[in-house]
N, C-alpha and C positions, 0 to 999 in steps of 0.2 A: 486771424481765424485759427481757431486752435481744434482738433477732436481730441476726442476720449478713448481709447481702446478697449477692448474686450473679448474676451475667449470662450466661445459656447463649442461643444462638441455634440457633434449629432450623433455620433458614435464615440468608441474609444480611439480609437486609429486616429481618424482625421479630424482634428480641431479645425474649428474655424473666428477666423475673427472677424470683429464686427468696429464701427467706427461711429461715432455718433458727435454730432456740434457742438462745442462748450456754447452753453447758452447765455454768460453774462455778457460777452458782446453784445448782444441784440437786447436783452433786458435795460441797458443803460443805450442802449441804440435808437432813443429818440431825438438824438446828437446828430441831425442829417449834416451833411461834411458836402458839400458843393464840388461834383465830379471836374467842373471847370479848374477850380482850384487845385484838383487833387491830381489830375492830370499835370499840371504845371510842376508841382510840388515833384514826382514821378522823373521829370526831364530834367529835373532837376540834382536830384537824389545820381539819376544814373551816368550825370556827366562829371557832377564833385563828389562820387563814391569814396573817394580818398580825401576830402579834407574833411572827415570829421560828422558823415552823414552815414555812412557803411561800414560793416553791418549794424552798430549801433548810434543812434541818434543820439542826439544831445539836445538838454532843454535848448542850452544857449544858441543852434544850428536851427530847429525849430523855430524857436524865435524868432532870429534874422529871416526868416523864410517866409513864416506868414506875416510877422507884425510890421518887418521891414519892406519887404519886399512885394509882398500881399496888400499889406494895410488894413490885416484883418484885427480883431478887438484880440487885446493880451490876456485878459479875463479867463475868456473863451477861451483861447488857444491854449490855455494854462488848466485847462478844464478837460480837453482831448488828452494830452498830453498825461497828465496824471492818472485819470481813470485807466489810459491804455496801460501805465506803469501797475497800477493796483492791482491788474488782471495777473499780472504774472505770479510765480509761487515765489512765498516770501515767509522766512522763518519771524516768529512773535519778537522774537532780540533786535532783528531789522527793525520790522517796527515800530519799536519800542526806541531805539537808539535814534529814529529819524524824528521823530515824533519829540524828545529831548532836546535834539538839534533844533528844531523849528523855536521851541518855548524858550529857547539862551539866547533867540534871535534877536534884537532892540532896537531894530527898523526894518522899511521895507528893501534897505538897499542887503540887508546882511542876506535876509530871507533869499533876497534873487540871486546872490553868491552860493548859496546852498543849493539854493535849486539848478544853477549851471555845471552842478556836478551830477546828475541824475542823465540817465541817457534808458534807452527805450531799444528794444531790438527792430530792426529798421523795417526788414520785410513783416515783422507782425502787425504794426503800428501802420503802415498803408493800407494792409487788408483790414485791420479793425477801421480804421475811415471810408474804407470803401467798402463795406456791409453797412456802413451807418446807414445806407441806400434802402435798404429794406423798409422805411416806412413808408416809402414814396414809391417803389418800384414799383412797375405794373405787371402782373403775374398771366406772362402768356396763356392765350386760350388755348395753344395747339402743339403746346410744349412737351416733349418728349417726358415721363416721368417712371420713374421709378416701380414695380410693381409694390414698394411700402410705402406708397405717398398716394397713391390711388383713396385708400378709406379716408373719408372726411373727418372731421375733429369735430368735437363738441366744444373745441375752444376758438374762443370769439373774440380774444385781444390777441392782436397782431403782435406785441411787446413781448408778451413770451407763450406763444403759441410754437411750441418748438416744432412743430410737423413744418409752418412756417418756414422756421428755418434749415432745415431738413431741405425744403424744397425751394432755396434762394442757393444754400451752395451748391444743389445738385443744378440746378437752369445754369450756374454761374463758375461753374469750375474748372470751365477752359478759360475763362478769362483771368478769373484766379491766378491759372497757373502762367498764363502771359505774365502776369504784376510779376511771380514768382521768378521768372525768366531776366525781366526786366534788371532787378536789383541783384540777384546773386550771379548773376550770367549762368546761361544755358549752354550747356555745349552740345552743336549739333550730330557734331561725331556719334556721341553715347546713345543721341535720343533717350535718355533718364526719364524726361517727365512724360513722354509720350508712352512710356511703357505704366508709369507712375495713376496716371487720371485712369484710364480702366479697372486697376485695383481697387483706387480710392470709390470710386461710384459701384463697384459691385459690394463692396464692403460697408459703405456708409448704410444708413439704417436711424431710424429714432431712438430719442433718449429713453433709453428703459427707468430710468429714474426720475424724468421730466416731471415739470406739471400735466402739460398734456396729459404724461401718460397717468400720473395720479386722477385726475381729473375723468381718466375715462373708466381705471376701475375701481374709483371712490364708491362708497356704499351709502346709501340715505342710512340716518336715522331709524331707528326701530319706532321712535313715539313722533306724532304728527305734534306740530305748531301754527298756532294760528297768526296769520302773514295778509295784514292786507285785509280781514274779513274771513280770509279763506282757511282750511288746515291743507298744510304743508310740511310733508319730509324733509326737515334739513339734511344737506347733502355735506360730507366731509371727505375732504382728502389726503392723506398726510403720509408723508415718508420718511418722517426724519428719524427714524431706526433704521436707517441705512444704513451699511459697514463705510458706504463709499462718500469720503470723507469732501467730493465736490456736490453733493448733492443736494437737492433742494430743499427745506420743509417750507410746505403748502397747507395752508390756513382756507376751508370753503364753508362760509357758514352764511345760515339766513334766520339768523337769533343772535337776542343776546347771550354777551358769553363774557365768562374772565379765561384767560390762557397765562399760564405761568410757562414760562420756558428757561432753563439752564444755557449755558454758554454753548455757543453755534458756530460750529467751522467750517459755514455754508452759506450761501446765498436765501434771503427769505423773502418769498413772496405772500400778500394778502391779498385778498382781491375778494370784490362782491361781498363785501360783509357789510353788517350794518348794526347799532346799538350794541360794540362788543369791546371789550378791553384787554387789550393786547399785553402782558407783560413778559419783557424779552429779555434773556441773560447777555452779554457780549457777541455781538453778531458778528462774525471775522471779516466782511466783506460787505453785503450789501443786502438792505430792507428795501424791498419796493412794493408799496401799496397804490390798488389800482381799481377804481370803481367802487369807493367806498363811501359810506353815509352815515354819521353819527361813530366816527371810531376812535378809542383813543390808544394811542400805541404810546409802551414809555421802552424803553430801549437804551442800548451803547449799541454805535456799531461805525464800520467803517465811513460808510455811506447811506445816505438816505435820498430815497427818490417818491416821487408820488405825481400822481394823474387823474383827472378825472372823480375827484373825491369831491364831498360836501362835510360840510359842520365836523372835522376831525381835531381833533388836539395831537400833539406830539412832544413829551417830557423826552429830548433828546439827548444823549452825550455822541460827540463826534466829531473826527479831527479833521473832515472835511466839510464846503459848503452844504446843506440840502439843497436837492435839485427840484424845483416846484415847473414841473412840464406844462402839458397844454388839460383845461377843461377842470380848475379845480374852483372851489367856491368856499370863502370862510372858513379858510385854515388857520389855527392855529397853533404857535412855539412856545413852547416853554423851557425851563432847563431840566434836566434830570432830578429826581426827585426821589429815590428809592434805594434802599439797599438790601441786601441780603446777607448772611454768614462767609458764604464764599465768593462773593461777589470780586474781591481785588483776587483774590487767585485766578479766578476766569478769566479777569480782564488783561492780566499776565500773557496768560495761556494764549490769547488768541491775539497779543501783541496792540491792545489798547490802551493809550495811558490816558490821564485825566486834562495833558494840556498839549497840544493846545484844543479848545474845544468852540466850534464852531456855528454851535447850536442856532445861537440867534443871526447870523451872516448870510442869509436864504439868496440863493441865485435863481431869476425864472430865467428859464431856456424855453426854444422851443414852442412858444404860445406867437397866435398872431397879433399880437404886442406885449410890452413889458410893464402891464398893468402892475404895479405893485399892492395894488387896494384889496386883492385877494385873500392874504394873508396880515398875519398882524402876533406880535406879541405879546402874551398872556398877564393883565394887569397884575402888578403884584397884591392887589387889594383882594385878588381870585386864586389867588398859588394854597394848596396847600399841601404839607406832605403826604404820601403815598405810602402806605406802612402794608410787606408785603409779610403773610402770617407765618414768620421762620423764627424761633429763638433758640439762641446757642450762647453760651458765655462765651466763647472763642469766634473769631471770624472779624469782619469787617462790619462798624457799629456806626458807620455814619456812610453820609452821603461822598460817594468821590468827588474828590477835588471842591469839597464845597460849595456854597451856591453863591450867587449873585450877588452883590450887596445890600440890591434894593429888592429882592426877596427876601435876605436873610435879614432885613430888618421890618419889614412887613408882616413875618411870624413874628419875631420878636414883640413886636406891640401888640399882635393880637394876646400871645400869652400874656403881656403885661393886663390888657384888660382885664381876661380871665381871674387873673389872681387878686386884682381889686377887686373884683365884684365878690370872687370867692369870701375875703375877706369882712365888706358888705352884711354879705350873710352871718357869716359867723358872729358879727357885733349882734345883732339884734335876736329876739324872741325865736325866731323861726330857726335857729341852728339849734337849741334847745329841744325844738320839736324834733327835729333830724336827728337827735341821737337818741333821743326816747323811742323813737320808731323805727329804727338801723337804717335810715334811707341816706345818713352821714356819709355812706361810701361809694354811692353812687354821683353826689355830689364832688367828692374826692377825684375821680376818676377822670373828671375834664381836664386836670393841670396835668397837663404833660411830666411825662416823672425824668426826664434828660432836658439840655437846655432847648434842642429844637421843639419845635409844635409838630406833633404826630396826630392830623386832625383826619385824614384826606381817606377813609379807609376803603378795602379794596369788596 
């Protein structure tokens, strides 16, 4: 459980600050983590503090702990385990350098040597498993609250309804700081955290940068759209001109739409769209689409999560699993398919490389089974590239890290067709006609003028 800090002054003399929930715990917090377990894990942690579990964990510790000692799946645990690592702040050269390491990797015995050197800060890594609580918890009727958690939300997903979580740490902050107690020792002399939970609950407060909070003073539309039969205001929310570099862009539409976006050193959420096409620069962290219907999103980004969607496509790059949650229908993956001028600068900047990439290796979590028939990989007979409208002589002129084998020979043949047929034409009477009438250059125009096929347009 991490806050955010901030400094409003009501006057000049007395500042005051303010504290608000980093919200991607809860965003990827449909990871529910079994209190059983995590209790044991806790008695654990507090009796062998010294070999190798305090203050910082290690893959290899973890490990022994649930997949030994538990007998819980290594997948999984390897899945907690990382995402809690990815929350932390981490310069693009990490990275980028861990990311190298994985790709020089030539089995899975090397990979798990690598990863036994990665360790986790121990008191963060328990409370992000014990908020994973949050989609299960039951939210007291008669619970003492906050006078900023009184007004209702207009937000209806539990996943990143930050008032939500606003009101899980504040019900839960005295047991919080027990966990806290637990692992770092408490000392009863000082009374530290007894003076500590007063500050924190008068000072916490909601995320001024939230969804929520976009979402509540999003502004419709000036012109209506016809939705359903009906005309309707589509409603937008968007923050991502924010100086503050954790913070959200939020995506709220009820049309279609194309969205170009540059490189993003924030977390992004979509939600409730429907018939729109997403295209996104390097996301430094995490995309999560949620309640969505006909979308296609093409992307790089750290992570991908998604819920509750229908008929979506996703041209991904990404050097972790996608997480396919609970309630989705006829997903489908493809691989990354686009470039732009500055596109490998971006991908720099925000510590993305092109391997190892993960696109097709989908884990469902979370669902009440592990139907895999939801999802499916995109025929290469159906791939086509994705051409977004930027030309520069300088920049980055093809797709990173190239594509598939069995995509990049699936364009291949289609331009091969093209070119015979072109040919075709050209032998007989009716190429004759085409130049006499100048329609010769419109004909011209189908053969891809580089070796890939640039059919797919935006």
């Amino acid at each position: 459980m991490r806050f955010h800090p901030g400094v409003l002054r009501d006057n000049l003399d007395e500042p005051r600050v303010i504290l608000w929930v980093q919200a991607e715990p809860f965003i990827v917090g449909a990871l529910q983590f079994s209190l059983h377990y995590l209790r044991k894990i806790f008695n654990y942690v507090r009796i062998r503090a010294t070999e190798g579990s305090s203050p910082r964990l290690y893959w290899s510790t973890w490990r022994h702990i649930t997949c030994g000692k538990l007998q819980l799946a290594k997948d999984l645990m390897w899945l907690y385990f990382e995402i809690s690592d990815s929350l932390s702040v981490k310069i693009p050269e990490e990275c980028l350098e861990w990311s190298e390491v994985l790709s020089n990797c030539m089995s899975e015995e090397e990979v798990e040597k690598q990863r036994n050197q990665l360790s986790v800060d121990t008191l963060q890594f328990l409370l992000f498993l014990y908020i994973q609580q949050l989609n299960k918890w039951p939210s007291p009727r008669n619970r003492s609250q906050s006078p900023d958690l009184t007004e209702k939300s207009n937000c209806h997903n539990k996943n990143w309804n930050d008032y939500r979580y606003q009101a899980f740490v504040y019900d839960h902050l005295s047991e919080s700081r027990t966990t806290h107690c637990i692992i770092s020792g408490f000392s009863k002399i000082s009374k530290t955290f007894y003076k500590l939970e007063p500050w924190l609950r008068s000072c916490l407060t909601g995320n001024p940068f939230g969804t929520s909070t976009c979402l509540k003073s999003g502004k419709k539309l000036a012109w209506a759209h016809q939705i359903e039969g009906t005309n309707k205001r589509a409603k937008i929310a968007c923050n991502s001109s924010s100086f503050f570099s954790f913070s959200f862009f939020f995506f709220f539409f009820l049309r279609w739409s194309l969205t170009l976006s540059p490189r993003l050193e924030c977390n992004g959420v979509i939600s409730k769209c429907r018939n729109s096409t997403f295209v996104l620069g390097p996301v430094a962290t995490m995309i999560y689409l949620h309640s969505c219907d006909n979308v296609k999103v093409i992307a790089l980004c750290h992570r991908l999560s998604i819920s509750s969607t229908t008929g979506c496509v996703f041209h991904i790059l990404t050097p972790t699993c996608p997480l396919i949650l609970s309630g989705n229908q006829i997903v489908t993956f493809a691989p990354f398919h686009t470039h732009y001028p500055m596109l490998e600068n971006h991908m720099a900047r925000t510590g993305l490389a092109t391997v190892p990439n993960y696109w097709d290796n989908l884990m469902v979590v979370c669902g009440k089974n592990s139907d895999t028939g939801v999802f499916w990989l995109l025929p290469p007979s159906e791939f086509y590239i994705f051409i977004t409208p930027f030309e520069m002589e300088e920049g980055t002129t093809e797709i990173p890290g190239s594509l598939p084998s069995v995509y990049q020979k699936a364009l291949g043949q289609r331009e091969q067709k093209i070119q015979i047929w072109q040919k075709t034409v050209k032998e007989n009477k009716f190429y004759k006609w085409l130049i006499n009438t100048g329609h010769r250059q419109q004909l011209d125009s189908l053969v891809p003028p580089a070796a890939g096929s640039k059919q797919e347009a935006g």
